[in-house]
PDB file of N, H, CA, C and O in Angstrom:
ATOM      1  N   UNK A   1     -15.114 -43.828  41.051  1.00  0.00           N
ATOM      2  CA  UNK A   1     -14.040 -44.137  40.142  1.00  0.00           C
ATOM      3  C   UNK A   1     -14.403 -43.714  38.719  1.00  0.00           C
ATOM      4  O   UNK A   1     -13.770 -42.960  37.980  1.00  0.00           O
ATOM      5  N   UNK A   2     -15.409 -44.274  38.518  1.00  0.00           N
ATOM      6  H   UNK A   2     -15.923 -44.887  39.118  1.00  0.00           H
ATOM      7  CA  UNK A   2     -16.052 -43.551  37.132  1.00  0.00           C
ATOM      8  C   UNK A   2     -16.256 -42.023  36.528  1.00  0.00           C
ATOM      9  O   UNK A   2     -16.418 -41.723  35.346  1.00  0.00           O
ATOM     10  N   UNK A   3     -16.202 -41.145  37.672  1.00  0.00           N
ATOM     11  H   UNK A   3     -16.071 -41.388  38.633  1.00  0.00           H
ATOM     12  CA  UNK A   3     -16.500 -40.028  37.777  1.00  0.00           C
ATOM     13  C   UNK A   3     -14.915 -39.334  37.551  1.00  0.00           C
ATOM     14  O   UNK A   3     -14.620 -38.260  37.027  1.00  0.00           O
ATOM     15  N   UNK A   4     -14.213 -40.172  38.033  1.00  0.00           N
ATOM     16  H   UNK A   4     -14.452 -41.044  38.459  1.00  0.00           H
ATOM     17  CA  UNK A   4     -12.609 -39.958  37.942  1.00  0.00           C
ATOM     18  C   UNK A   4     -11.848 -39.373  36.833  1.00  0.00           C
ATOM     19  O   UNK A   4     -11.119 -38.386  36.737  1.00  0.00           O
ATOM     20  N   UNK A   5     -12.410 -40.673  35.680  1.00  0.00           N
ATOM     21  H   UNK A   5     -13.002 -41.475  35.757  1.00  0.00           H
ATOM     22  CA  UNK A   5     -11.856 -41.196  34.504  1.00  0.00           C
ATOM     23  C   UNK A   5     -12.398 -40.344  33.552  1.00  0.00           C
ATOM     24  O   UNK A   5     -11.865 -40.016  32.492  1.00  0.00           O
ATOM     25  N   UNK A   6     -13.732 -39.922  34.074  1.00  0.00           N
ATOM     26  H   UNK A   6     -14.165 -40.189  34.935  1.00  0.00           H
ATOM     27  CA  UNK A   6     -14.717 -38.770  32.913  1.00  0.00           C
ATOM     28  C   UNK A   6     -14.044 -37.629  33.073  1.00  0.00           C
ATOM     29  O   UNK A   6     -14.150 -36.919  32.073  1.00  0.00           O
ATOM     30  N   UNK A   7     -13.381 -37.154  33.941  1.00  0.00           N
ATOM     31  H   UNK A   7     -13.295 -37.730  34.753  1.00  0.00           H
ATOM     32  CA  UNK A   7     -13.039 -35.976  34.625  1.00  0.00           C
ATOM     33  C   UNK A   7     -11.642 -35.955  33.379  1.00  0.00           C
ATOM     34  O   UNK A   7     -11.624 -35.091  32.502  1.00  0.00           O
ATOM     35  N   UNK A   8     -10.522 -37.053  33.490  1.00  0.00           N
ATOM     36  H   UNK A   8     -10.537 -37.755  34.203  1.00  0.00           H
ATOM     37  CA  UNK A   8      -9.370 -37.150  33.116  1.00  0.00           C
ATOM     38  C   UNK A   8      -9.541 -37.260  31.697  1.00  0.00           C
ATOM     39  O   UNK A   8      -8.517 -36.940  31.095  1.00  0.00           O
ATOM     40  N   UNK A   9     -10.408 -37.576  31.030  1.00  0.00           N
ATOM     41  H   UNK A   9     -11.241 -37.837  31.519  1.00  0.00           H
ATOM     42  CA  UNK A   9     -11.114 -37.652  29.982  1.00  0.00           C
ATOM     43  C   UNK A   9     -11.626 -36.276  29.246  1.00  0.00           C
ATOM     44  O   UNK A   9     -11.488 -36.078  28.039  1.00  0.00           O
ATOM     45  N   UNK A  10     -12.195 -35.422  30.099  1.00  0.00           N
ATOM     46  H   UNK A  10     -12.307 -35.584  31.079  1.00  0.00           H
ATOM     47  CA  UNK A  10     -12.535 -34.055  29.761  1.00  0.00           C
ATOM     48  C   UNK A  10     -11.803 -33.714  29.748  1.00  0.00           C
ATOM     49  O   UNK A  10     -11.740 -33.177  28.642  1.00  0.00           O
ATOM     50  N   UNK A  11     -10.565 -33.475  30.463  1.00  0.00           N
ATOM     51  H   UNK A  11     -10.617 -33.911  31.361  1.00  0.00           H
ATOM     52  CA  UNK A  11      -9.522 -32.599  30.873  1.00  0.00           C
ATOM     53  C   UNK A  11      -8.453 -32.635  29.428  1.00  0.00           C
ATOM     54  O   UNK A  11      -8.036 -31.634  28.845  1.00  0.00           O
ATOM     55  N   UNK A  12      -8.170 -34.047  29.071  1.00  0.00           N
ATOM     56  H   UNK A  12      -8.509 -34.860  29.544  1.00  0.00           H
ATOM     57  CA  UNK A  12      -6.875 -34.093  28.037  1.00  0.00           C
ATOM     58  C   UNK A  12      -7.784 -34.144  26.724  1.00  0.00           C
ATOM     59  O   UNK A  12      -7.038 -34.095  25.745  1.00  0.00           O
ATOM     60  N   UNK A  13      -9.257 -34.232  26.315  1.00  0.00           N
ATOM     61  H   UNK A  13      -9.863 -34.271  27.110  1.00  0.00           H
ATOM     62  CA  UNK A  13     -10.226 -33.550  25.085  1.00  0.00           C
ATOM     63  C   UNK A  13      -9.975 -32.134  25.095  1.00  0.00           C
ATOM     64  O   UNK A  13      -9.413 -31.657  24.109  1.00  0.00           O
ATOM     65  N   UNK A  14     -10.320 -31.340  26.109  1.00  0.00           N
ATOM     66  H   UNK A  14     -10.777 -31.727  26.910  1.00  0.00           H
ATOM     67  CA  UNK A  14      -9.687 -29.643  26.255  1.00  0.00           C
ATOM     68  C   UNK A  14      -8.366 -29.380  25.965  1.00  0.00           C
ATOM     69  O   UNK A  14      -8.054 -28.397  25.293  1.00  0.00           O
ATOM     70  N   UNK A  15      -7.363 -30.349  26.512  1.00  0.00           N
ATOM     71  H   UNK A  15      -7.616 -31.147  27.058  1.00  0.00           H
ATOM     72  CA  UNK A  15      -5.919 -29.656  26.051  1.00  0.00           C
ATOM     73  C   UNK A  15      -5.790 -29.947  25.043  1.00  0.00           C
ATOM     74  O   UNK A  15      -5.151 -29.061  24.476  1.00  0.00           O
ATOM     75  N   UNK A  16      -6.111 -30.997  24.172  1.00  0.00           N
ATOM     76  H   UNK A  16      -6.630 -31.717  24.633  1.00  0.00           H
ATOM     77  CA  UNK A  16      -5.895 -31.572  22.696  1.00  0.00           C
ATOM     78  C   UNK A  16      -6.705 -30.638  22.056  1.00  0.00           C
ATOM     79  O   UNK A  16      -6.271 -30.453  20.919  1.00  0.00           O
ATOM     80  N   UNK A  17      -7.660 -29.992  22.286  1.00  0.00           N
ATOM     81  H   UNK A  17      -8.012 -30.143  23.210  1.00  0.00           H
ATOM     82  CA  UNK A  17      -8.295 -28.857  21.155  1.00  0.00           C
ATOM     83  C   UNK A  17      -7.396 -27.851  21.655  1.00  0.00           C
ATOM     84  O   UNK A  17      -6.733 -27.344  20.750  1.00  0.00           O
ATOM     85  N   UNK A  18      -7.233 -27.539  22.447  1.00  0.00           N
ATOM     86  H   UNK A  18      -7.771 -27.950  23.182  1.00  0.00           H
ATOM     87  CA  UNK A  18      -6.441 -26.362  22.703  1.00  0.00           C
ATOM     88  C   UNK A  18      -5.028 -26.286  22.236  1.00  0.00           C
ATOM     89  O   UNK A  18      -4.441 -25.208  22.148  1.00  0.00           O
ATOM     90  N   UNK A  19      -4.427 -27.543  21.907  1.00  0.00           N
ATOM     91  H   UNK A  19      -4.904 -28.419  21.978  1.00  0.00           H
ATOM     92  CA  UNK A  19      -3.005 -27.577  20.954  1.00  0.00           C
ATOM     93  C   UNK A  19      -3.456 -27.255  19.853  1.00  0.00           C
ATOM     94  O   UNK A  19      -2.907 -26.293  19.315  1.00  0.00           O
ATOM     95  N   UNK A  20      -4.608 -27.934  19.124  1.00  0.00           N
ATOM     96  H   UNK A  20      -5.054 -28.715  19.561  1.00  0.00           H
ATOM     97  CA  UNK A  20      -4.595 -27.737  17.930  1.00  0.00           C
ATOM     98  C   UNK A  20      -4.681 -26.124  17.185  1.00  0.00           C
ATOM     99  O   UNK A  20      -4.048 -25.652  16.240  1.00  0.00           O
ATOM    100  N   UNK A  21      -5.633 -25.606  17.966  1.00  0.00           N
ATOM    101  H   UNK A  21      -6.147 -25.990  18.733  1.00  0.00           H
ATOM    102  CA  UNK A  21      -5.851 -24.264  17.913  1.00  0.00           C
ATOM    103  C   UNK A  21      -4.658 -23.593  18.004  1.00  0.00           C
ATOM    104  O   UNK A  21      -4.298 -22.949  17.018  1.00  0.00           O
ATOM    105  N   UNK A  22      -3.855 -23.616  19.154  1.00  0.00           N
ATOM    106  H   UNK A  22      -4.148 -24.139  19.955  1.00  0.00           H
ATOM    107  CA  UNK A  22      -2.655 -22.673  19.041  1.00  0.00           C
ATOM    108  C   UNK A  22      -2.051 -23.027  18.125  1.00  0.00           C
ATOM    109  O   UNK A  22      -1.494 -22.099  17.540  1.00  0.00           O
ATOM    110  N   UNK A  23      -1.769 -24.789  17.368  1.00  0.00           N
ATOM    111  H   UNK A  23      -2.221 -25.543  17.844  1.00  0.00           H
ATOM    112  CA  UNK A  23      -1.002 -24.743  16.471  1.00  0.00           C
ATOM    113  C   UNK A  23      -1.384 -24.272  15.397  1.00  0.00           C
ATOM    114  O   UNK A  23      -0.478 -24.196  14.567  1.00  0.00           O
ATOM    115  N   UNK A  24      -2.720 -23.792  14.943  1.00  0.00           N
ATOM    116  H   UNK A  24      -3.456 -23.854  15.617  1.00  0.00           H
ATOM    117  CA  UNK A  24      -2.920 -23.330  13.792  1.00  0.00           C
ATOM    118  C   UNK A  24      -2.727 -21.736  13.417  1.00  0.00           C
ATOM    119  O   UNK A  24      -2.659 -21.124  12.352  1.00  0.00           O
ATOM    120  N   UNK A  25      -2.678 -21.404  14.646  1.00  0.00           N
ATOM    121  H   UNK A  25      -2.734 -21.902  15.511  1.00  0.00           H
ATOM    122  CA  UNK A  25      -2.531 -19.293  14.997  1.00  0.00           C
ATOM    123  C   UNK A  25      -0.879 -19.540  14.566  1.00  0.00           C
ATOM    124  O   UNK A  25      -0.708 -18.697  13.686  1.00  0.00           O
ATOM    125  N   UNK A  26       0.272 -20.195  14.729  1.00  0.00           N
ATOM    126  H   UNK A  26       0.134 -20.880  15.444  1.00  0.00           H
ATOM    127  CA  UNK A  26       1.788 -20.394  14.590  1.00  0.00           C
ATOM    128  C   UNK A  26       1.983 -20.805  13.426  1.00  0.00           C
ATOM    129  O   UNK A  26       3.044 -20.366  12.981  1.00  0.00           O
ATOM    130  N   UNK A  27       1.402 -21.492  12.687  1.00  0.00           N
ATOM    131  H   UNK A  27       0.540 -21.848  13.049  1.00  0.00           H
ATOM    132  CA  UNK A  27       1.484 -22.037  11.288  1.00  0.00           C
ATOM    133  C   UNK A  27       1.410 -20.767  10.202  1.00  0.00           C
ATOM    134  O   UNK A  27       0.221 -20.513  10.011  1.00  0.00           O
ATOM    135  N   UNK A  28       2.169 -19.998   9.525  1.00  0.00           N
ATOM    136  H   UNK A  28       3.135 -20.204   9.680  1.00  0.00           H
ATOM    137  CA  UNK A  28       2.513 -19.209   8.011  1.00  0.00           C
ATOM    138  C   UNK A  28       2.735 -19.414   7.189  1.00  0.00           C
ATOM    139  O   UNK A  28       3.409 -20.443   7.157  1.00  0.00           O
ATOM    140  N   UNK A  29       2.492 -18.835   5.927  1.00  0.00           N
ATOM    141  H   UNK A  29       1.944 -17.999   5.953  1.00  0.00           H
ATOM    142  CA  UNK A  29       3.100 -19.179   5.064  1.00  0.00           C
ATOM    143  C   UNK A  29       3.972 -18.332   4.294  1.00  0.00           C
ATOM    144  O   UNK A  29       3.781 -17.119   4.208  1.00  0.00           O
ATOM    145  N   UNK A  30       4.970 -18.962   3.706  1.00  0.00           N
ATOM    146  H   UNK A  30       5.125 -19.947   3.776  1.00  0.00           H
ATOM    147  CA  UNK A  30       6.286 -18.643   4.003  1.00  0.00           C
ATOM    148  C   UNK A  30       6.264 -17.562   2.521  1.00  0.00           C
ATOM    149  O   UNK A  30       6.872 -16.494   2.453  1.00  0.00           O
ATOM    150  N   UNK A  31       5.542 -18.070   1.591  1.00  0.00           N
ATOM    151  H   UNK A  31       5.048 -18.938   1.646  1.00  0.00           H
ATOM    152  CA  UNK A  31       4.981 -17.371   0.179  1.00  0.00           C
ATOM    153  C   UNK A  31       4.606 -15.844   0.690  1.00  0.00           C
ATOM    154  O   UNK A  31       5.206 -14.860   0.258  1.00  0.00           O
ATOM    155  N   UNK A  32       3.730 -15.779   1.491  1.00  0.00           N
ATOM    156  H   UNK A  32       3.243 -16.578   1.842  1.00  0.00           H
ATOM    157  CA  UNK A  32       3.595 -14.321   2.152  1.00  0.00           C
ATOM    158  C   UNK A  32       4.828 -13.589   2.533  1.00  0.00           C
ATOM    159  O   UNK A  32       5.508 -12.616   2.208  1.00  0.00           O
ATOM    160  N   UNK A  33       4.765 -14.561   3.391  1.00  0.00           N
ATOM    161  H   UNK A  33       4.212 -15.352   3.655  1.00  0.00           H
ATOM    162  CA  UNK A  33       6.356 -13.313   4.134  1.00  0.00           C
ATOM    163  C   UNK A  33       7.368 -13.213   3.269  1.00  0.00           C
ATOM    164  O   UNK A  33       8.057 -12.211   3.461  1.00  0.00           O
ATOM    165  N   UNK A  34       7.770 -14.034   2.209  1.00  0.00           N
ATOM    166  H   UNK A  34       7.210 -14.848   2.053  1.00  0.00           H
ATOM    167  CA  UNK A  34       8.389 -13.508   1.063  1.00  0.00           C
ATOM    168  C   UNK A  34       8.353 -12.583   0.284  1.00  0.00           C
ATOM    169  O   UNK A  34       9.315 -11.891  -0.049  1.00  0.00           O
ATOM    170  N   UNK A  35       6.508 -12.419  -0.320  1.00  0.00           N
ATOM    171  H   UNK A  35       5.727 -12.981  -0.049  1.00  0.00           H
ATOM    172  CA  UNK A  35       6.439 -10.987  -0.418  1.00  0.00           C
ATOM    173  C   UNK A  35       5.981  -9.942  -0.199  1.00  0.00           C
ATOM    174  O   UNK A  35       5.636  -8.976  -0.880  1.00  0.00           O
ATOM    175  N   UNK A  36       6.005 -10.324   1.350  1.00  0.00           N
ATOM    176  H   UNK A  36       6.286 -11.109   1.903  1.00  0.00           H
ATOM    177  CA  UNK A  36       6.006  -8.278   1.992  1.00  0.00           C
ATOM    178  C   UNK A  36       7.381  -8.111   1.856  1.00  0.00           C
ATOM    179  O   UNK A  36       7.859  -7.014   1.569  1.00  0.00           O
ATOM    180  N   UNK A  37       8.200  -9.315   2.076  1.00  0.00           N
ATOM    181  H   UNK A  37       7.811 -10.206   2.309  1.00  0.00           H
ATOM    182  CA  UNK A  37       9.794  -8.656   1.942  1.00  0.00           C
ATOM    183  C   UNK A  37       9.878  -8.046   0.708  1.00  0.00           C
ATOM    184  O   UNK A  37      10.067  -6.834   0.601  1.00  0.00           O
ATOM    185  N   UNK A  38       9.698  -9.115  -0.643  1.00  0.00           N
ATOM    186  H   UNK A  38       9.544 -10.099  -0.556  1.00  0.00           H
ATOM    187  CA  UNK A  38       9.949  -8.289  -2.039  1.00  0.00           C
ATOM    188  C   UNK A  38       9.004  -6.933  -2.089  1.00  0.00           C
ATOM    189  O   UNK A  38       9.494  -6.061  -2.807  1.00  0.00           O
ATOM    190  N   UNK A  39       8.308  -6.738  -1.746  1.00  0.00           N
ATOM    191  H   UNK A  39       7.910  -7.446  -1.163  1.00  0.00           H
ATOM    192  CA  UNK A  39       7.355  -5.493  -1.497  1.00  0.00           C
ATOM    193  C   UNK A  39       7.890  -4.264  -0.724  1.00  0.00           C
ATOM    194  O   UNK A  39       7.883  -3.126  -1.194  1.00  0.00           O
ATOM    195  N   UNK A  40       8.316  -4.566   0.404  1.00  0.00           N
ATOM    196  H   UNK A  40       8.321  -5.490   0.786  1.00  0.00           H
ATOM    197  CA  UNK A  40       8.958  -3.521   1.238  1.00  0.00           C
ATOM    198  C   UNK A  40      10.048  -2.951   0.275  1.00  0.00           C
ATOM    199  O   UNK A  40       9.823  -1.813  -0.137  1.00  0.00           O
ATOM    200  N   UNK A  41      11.417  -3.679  -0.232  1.00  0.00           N
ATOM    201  H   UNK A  41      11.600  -4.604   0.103  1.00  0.00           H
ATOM    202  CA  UNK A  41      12.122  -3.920  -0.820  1.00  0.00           C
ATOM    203  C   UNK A  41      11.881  -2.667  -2.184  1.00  0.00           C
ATOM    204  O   UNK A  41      12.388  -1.555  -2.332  1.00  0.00           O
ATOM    205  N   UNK A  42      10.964  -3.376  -2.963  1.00  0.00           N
ATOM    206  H   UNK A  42      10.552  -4.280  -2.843  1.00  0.00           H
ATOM    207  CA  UNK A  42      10.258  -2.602  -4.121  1.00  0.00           C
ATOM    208  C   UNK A  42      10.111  -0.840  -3.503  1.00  0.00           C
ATOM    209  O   UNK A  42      10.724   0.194  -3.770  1.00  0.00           O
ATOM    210  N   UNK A  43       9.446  -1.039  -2.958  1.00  0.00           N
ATOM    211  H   UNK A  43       8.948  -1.879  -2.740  1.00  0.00           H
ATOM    212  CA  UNK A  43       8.861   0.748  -1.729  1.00  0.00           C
ATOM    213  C   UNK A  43      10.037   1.384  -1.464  1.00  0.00           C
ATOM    214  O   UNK A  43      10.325   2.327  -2.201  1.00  0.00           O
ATOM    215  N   UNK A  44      10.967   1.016  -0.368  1.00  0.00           N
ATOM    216  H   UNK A  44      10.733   0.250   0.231  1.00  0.00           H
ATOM    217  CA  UNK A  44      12.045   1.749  -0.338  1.00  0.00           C
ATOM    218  C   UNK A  44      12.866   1.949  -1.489  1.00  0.00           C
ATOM    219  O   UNK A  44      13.329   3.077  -1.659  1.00  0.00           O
ATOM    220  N   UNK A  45      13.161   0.917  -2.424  1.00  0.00           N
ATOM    221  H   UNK A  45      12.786   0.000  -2.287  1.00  0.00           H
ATOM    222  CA  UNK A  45      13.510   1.100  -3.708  1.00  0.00           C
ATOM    223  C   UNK A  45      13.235   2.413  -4.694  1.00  0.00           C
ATOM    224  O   UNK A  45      14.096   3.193  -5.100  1.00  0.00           O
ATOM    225  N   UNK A  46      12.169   2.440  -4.899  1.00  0.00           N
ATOM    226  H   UNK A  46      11.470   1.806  -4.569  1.00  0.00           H
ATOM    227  CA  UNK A  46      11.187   3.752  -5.248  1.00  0.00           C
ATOM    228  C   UNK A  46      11.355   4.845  -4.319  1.00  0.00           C
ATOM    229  O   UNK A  46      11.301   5.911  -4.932  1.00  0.00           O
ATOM    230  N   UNK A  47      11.533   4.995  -3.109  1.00  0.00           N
ATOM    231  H   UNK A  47      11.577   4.129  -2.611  1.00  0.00           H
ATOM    232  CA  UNK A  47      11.355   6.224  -2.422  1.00  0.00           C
ATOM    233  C   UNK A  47      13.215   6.778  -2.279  1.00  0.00           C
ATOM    234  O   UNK A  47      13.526   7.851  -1.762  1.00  0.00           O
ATOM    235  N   UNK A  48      14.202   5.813  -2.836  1.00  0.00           N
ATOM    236  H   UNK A  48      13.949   4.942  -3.256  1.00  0.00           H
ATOM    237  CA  UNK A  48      15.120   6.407  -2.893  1.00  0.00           C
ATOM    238  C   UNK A  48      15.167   6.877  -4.397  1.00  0.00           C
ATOM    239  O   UNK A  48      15.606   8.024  -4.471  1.00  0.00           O
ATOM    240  N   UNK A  49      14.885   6.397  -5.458  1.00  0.00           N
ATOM    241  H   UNK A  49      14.528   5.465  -5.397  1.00  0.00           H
ATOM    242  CA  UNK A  49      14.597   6.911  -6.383  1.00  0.00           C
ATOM    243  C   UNK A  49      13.830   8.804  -6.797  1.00  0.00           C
ATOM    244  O   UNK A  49      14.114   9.699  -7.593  1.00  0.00           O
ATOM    245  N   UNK A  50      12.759   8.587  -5.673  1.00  0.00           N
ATOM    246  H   UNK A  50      12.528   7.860  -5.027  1.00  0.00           H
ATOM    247  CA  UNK A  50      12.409   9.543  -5.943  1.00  0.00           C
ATOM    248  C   UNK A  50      12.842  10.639  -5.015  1.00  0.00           C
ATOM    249  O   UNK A  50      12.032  11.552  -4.858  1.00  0.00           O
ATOM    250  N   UNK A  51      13.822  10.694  -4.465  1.00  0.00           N
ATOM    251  H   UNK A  51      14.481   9.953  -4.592  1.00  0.00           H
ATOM    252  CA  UNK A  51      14.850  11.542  -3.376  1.00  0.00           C
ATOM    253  C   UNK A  51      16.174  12.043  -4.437  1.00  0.00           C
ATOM    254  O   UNK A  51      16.597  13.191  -4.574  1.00  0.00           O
ATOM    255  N   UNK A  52      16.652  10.806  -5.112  1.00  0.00           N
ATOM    256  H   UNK A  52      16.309   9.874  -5.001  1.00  0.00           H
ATOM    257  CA  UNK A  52      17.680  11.349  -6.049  1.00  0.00           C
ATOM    258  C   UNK A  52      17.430  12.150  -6.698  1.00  0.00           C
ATOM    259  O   UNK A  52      18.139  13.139  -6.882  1.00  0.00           O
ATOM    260  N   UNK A  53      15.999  11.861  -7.388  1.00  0.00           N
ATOM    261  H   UNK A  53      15.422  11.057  -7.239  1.00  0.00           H
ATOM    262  CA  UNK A  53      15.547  12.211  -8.450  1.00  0.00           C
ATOM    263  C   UNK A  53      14.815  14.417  -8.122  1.00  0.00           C
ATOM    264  O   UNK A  53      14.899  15.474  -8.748  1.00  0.00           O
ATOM    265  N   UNK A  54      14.331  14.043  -7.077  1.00  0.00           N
ATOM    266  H   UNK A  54      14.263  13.185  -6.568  1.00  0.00           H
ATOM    267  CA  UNK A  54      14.283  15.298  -6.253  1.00  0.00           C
ATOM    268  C   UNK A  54      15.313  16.477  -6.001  1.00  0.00           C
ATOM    269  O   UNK A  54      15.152  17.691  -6.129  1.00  0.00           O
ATOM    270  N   UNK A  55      16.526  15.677  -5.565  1.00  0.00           N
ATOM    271  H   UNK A  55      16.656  14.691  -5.461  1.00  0.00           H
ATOM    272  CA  UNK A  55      17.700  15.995  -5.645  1.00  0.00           C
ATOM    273  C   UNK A  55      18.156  16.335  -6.528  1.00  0.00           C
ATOM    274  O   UNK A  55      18.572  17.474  -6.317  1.00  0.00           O
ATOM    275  N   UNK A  56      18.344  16.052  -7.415  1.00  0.00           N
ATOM    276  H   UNK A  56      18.006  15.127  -7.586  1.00  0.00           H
ATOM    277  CA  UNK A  56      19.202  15.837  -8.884  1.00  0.00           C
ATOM    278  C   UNK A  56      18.353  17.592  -9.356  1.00  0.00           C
ATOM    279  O   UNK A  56      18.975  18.652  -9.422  1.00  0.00           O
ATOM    280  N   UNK A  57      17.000  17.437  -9.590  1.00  0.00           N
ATOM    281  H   UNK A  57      16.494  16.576  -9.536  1.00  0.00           H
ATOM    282  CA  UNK A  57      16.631  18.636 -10.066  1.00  0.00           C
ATOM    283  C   UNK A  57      16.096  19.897  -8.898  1.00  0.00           C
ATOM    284  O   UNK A  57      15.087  20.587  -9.047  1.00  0.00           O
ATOM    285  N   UNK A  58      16.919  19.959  -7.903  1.00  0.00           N
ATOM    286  H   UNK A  58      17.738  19.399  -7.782  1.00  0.00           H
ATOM    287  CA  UNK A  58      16.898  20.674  -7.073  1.00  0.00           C
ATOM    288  C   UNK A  58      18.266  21.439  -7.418  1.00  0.00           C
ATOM    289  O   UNK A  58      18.444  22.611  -7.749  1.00  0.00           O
ATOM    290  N   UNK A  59      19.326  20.205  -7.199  1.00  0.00           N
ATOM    291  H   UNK A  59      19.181  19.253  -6.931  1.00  0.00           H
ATOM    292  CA  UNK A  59      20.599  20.921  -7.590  1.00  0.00           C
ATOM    293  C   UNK A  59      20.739  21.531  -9.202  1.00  0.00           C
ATOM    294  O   UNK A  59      21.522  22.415  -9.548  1.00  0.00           O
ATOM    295  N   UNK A  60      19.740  20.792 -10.098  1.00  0.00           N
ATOM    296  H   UNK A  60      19.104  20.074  -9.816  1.00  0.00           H
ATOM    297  CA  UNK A  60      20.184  21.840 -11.371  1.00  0.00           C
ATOM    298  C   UNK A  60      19.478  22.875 -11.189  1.00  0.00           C
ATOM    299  O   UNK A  60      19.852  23.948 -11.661  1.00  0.00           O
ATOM    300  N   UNK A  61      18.608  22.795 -10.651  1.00  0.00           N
ATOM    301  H   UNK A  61      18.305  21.923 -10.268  1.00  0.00           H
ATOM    302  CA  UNK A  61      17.555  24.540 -10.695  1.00  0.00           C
ATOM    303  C   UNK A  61      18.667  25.359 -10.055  1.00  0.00           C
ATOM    304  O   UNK A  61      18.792  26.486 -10.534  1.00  0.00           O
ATOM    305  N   UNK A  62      19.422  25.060  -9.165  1.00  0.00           N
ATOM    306  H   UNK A  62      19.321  24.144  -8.776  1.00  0.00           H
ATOM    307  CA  UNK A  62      19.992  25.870  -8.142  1.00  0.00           C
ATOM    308  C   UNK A  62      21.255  26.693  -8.717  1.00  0.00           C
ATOM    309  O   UNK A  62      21.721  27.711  -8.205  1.00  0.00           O
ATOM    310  N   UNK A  63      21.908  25.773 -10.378  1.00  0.00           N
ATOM    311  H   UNK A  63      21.529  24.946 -10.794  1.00  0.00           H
ATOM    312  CA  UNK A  63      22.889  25.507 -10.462  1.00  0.00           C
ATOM    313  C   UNK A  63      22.639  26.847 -11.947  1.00  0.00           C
ATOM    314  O   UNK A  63      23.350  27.713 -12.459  1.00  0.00           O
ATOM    315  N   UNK A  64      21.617  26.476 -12.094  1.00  0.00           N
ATOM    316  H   UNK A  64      21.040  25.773 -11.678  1.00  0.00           H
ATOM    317  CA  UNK A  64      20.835  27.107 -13.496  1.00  0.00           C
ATOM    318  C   UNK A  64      20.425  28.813 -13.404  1.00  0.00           C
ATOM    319  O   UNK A  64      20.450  29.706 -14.252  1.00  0.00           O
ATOM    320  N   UNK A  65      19.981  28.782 -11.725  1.00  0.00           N
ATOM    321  H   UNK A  65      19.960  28.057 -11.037  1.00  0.00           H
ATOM    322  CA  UNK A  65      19.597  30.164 -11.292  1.00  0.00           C
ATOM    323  C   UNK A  65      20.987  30.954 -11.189  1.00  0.00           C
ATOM    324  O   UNK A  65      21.042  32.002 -11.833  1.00  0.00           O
ATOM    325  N   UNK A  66      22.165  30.558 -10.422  1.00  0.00           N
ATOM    326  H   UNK A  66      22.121  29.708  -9.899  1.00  0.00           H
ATOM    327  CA  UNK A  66      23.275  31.224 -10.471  1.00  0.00           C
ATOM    328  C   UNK A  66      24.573  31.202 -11.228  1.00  0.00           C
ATOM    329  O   UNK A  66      25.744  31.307 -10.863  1.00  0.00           O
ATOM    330  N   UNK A  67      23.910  31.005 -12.581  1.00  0.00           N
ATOM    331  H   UNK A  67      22.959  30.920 -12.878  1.00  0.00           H
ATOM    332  CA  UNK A  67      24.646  30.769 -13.848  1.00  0.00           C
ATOM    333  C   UNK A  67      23.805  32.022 -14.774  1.00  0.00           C
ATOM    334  O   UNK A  67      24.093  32.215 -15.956  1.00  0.00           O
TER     335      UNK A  67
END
């Protein structure tokens, strides 16, 4: 009987570390993922910038040569 209770005893010490652990891998913080968003945000921001901006003096060179 004793051998029982040690057993049932080991068993729910293992799952109780083992919640805790997974709950700590699920836990974020929310400050981060805020700013990779403002970050991403910022990046594409800039890379359309520098497409217009590409643009813009692509079409005057183009506009300049057959003038």
């Amino acid at each position: 009987m004793k051998n029982y209770d040690d057993e049932i005893a080991l068993k729910t010490d293992f799952v109780s570390k083992k919640n805790i652990k997974s709950e700590k891998i699920k836990t974020t913080n929310i400050n981060i993922l805020l700013n990779r968003v403002r970050l991403d945000r910022k990046k594409t921001l800039q890379k359309k910038f520098l497409l217009i901006f590409f643009l813009a003096v692509t079409v005057g060179l183009i506009g300049i040569f057959f003038i």
